[in-house]
C-alpha positions as CSV (number, residue, x, y, z in Angstrom):
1,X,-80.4,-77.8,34.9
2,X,-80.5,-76.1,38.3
3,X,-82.1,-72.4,38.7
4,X,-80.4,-69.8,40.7
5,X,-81.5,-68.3,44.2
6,X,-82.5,-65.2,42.2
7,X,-84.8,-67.2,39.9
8,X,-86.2,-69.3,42.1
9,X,-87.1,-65.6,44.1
10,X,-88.6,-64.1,41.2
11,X,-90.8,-67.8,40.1
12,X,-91.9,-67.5,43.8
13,X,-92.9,-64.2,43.8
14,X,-94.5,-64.0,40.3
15,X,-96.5,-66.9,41.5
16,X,-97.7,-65.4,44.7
17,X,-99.1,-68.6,46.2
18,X,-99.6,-69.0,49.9
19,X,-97.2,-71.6,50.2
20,X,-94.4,-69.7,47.8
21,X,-94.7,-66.8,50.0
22,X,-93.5,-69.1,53.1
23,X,-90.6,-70.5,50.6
24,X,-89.5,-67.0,50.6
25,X,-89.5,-65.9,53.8
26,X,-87.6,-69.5,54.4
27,X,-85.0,-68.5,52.7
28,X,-84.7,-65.0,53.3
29,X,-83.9,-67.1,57.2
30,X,-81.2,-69.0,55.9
31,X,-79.7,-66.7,53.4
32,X,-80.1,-62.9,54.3
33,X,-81.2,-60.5,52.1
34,X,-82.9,-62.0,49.2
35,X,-81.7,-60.7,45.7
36,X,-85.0,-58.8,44.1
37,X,-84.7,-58.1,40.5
38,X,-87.8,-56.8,38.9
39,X,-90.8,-59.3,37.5
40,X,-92.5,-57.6,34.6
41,X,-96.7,-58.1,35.5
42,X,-95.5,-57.8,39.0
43,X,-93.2,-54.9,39.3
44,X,-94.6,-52.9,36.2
């Protein structure tokens, strides 16, 4: 099974890790605008 940009996104943000927050602004680089769809316990 593969995950999607947007699910890797929200893992990466729900986790909120140093190193997951440079994953995301790595591929915000390389793909534009990244899709944000609310986390619940993050965007509550």
């Amino acid at each position: 099974m593969v995950a999607g940009l947007r699910t890797v996104v929200a893992m990466k943000r729900l986790s909120g890790r140093p190193r997951n927050r440079n994953d995301l602004a790595e591929l915000e680089a390389e793909h534009g605008e990244l899709p944000i769809d609310p986390v619940p316990g993050l965007d509550d």
